[in-house]
C-alpha positions as CSV (number, residue, x, y, z in Angstrom):
1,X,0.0,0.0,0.0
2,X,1.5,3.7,-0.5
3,X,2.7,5.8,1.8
4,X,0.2,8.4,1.4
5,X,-2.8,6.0,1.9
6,X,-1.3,4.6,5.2
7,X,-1.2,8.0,6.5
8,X,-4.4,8.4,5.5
9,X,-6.2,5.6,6.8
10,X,-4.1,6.4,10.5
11,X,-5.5,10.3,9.9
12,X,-8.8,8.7,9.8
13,X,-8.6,6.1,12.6
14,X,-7.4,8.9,15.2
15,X,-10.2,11.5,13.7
16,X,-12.7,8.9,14.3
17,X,-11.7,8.3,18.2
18,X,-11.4,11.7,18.8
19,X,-14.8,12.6,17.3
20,X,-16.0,9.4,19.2
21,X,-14.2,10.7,22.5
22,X,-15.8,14.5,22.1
23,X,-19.2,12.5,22.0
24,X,-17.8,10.9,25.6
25,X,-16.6,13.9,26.7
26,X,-20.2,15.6,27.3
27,X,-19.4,18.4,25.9
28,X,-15.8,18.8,27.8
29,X,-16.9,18.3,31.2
30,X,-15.2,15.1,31.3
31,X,-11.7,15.3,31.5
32,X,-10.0,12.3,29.9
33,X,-12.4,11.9,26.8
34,X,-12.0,15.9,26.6
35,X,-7.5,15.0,27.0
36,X,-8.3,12.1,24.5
37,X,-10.3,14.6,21.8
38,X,-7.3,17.0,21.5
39,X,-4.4,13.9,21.7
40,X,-6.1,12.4,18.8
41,X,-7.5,15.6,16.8
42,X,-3.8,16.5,17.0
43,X,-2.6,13.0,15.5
44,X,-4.7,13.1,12.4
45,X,-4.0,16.4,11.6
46,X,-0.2,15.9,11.4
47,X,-0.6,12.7,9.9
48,X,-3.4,14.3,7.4
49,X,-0.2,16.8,6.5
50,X,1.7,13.9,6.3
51,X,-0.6,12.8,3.8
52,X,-0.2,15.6,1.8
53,X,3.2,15.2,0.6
54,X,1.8,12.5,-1.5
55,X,-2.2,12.6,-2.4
56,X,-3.4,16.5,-3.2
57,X,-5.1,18.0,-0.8
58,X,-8.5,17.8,-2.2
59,X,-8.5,14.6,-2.6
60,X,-6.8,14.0,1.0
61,X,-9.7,15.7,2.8
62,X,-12.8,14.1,0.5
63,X,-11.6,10.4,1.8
64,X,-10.7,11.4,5.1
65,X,-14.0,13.4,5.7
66,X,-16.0,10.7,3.8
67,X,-14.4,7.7,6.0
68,X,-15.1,9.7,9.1
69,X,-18.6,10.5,8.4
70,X,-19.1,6.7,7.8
71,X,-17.2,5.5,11.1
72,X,-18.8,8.1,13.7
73,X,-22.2,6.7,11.8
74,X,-21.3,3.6,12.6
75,X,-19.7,3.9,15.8
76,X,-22.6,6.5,17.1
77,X,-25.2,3.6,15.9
78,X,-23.7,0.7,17.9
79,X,-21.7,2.7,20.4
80,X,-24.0,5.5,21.5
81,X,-27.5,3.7,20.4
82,X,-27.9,7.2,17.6
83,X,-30.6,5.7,14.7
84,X,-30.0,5.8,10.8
85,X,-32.8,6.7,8.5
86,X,-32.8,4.9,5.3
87,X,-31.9,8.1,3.2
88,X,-28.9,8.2,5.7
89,X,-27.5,4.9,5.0
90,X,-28.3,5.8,1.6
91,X,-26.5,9.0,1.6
92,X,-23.1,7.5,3.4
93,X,-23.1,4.6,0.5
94,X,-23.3,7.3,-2.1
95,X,-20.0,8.8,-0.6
96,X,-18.3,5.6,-0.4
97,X,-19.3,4.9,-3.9
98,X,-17.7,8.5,-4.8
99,X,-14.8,7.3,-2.4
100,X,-14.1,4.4,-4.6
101,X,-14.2,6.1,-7.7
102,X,-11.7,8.6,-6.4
103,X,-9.2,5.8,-5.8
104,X,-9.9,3.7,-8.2
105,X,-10.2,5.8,-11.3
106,X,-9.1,9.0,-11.0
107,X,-5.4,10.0,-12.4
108,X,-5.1,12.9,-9.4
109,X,-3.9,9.9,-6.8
110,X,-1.0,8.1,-7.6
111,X,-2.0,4.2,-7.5
């Protein structure tokens, strides 16, 4: 896998706890989610500039937003007990779908 995406993907996992830990934190009157939301908001920002030495930026923030949209979904459904409406689960598989066409067809991400 290339360097860029590995950064990616790690951007993405440490965006998704610390979205999942501001969620915990109750909105920051709980210290060690609130410590946790920083520490990891921190992480996948240097690792999204990591990122960017090798994927455009553009394309960079589409997957990483899209991923994390999908992964708080899903973590806020079986984590937190939050419901999905069908046009919601229809809406995040439309930006997967648009997530695979970025990285499978497009000539902007080197493959």
């Amino acid at each position: 896998m290339p360097k860029g995406f590995m950064f990616l993907i790690a951007a993405v996992l440490f965006e998704t706890i610390g979205t999942s830990a501001l969620q915990a934190s109750q909105q920051f009157t709980r210290l060690w989610p609130a410590l946790t939301v920083v520490v990891a908001y921190a992480i996948s920002f240097y690792l999204m500039g990591l990122t960017l030495k090798y994927i455009p930026v553009g394309i960079t923030y589409a997957i990483w937003s899209g991923f994390g949209i999908v992964f708080i979904a899903i973590i806020g459904y079986f984590v937190f007990h939050q419901k999905l409406d069908l046009p919601a689960v229809m809406g995040m598989g439309l930006i997967i779908v648009g997530i695979l066409i970025i990285h499978l067809f497009s000539k902007t991400v080197s493959h």
